[in-house]
C-alpha positions in Angstrom: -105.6 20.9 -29.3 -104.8 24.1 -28.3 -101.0 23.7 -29.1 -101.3 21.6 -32.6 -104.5 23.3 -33.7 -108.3 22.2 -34.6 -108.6 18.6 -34.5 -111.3 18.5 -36.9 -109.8 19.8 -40.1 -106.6 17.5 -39.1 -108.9 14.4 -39.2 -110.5 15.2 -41.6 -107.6 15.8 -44.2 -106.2 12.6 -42.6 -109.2 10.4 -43.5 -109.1 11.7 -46.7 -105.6 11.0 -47.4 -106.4 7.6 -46.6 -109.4 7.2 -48.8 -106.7 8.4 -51.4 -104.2 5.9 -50.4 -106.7 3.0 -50.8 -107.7 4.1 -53.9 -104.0 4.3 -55.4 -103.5 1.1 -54.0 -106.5 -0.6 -56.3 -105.0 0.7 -59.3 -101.8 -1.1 -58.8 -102.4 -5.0 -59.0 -98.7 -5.4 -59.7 -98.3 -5.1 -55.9 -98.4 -8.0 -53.7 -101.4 -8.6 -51.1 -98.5 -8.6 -48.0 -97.5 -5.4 -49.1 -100.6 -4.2 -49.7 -102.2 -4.8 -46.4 -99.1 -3.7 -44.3 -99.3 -0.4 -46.4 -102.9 -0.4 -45.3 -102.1 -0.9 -42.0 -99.5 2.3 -42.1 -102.1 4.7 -43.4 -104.3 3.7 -40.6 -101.8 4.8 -38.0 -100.6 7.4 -39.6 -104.4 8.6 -39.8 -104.9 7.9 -36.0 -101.5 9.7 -34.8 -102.5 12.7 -37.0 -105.9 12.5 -35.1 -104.5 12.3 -31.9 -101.4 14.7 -32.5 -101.8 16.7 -35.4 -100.1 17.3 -38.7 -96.3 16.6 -37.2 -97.6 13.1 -37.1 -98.7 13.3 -40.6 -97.8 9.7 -42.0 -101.0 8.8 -44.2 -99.3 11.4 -47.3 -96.0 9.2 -46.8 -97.6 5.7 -46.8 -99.2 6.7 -49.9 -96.2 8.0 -51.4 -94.3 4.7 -50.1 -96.9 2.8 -51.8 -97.2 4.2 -55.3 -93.2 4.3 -55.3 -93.1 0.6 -54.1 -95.5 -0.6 -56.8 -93.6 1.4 -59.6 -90.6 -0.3 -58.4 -92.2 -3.8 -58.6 -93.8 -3.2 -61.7 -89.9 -1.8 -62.9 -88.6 -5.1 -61.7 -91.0 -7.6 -63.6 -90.7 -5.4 -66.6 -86.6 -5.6 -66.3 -87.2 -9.5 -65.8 -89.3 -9.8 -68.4 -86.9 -7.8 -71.0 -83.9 -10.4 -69.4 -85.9 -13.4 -70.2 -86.6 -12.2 -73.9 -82.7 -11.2 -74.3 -81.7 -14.8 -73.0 -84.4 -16.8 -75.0 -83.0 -14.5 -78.0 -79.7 -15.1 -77.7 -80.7 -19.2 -76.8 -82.0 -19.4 -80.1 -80.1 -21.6 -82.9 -81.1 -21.8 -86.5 -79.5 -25.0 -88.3 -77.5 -24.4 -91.5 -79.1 -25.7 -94.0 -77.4 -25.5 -98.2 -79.2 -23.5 -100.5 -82.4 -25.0 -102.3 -81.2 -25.7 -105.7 -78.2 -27.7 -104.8 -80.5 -30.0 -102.7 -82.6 -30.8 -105.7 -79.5 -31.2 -108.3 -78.2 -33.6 -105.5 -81.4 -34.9 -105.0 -81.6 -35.2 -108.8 -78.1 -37.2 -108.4 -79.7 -39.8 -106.0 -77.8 -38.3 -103.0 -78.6 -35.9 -100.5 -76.2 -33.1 -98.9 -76.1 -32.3 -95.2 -74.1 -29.5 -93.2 -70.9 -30.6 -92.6 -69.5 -29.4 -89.0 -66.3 -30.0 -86.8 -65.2 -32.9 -85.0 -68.4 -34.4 -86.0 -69.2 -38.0 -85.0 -71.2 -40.8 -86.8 -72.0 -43.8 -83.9 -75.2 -45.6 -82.8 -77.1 -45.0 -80.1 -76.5 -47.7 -77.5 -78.7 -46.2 -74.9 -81.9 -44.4 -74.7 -83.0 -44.8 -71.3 -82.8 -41.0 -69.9 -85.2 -37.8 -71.3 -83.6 -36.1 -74.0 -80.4 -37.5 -74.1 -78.6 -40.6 -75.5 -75.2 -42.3 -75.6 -74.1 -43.1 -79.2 -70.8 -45.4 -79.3 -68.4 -44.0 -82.2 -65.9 -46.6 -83.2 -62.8 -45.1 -85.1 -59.6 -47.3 -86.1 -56.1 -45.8 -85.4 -52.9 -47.0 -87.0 -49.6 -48.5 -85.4 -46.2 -48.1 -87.3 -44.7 -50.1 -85.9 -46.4 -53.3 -87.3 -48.1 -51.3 -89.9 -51.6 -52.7 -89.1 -54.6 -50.6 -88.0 -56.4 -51.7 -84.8 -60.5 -50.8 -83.9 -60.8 -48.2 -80.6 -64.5 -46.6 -79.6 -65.7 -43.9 -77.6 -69.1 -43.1 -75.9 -71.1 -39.6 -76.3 -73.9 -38.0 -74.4 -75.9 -36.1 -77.0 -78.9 -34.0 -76.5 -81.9 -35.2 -78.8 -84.5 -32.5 -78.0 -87.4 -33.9 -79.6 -86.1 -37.7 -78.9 -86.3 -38.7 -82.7 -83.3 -41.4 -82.0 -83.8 -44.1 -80.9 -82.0 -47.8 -79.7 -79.6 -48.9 -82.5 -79.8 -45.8 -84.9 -76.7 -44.3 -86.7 -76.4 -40.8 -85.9 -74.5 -38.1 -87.1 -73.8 -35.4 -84.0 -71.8 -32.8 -83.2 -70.1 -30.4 -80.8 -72.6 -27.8 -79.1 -72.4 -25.8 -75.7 -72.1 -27.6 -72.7 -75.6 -28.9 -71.3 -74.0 -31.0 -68.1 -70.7 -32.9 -67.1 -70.5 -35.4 -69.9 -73.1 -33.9 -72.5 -71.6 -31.3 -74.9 -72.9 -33.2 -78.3 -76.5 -32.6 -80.0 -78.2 -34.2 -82.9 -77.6 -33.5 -86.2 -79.7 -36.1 -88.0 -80.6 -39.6 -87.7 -79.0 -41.5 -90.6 -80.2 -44.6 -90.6 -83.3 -45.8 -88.4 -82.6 -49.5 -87.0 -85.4 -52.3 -87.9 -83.6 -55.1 -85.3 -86.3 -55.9 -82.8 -85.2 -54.1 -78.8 -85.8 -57.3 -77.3 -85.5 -60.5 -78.3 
């Protein structure tokens, strides 16, 4: 003691630093328990070696410091996450076209109803609705020959994503292009045009 000083005052002003590091701790919830108690833990020693070999050993004022900074960094984080997921949901978000309000009542007037009109759009029917949120729609198109002048039948299949699962076996839909959702599903729903009344199973 002689050579580092009174123990007491060290000791005390240890303790105390640690009272304060515990009480910093509480007011930051954002930190996890593990980090918490290992935080904890480096106070404690830090109190004991300034104890034992004075205020060269004086690691309670950097565990604190270490702890408020690592809390600040973890409350940074899940703000930054946070902001990310707002951008992305943002940015997610699609509003569907839809024609002014006065033309759909002078259509509607007409006894016809107008829709968007998009690119490479396809009208099929759904052939199967077995999987969540998606069906196959077969879209039959005819293509002509020259050479004998006659036009012959050819079909395709299309995954489309139906969010809210409004179509169902043996509807005609109208879908369209949208971004890529999986290997074979880059269509989405526009609208069911006509629901289907023939019984699933016979």
């Amino acid at each position: 003691s002689s050579h580092f000083g009174s123990a007491a005052p060290i000791a005390s002003r240890a303790w105390r630093d640690t009272v304060a590091m515990q009480a910093k701790l509480a007011e930051q919830p954002a930190m996890p328990s593990t980090a918490r108690r290992l935080l904890l833990a480096l106070v404690g020693v830090g109190a004991l070696l300034t104890t034992s070999h004075g205020p060269a050993f004086n690691f309670a004022g950097m565990g604190a410091g270490y702890a408020v900074s690592g809390a600040r960094r973890c409350q940074n984080s899940q703000r930054a996450s946070v902001q990310m997921q707002s951008q992305v949901k943002e940015r997610l978000r699609w509003v569907e076209p839809t024609p002014p309000q006065d033309l759909v009542a002078e259509a509607e007037a007409e006894g016809f109803r107008l829709r968007p009109k998009y690119n490479f759009q396809k009208v099929g029917y759904v052939i199967s609705d077995a999987n969540i949120k998606t069906r196959v729609a077969l879209v039959e198109y005819f293509l002509f020959n020259a050479k004998y002048g006659v036009y012959y039948k050819r079909s395709k299949k299309f995954h489309f994503h139906d969010e809210y699962e409004v179509s169902k076996l043996g509807d005609v839909v109208l879908i369209a292009p949208w971004r890529k959702l999986s290997t074979k599903k880059s269509y989405r729903l526009i609208e069911v045009m006509r629901k289907s009344t023939a019984p699933v199973h016979v």
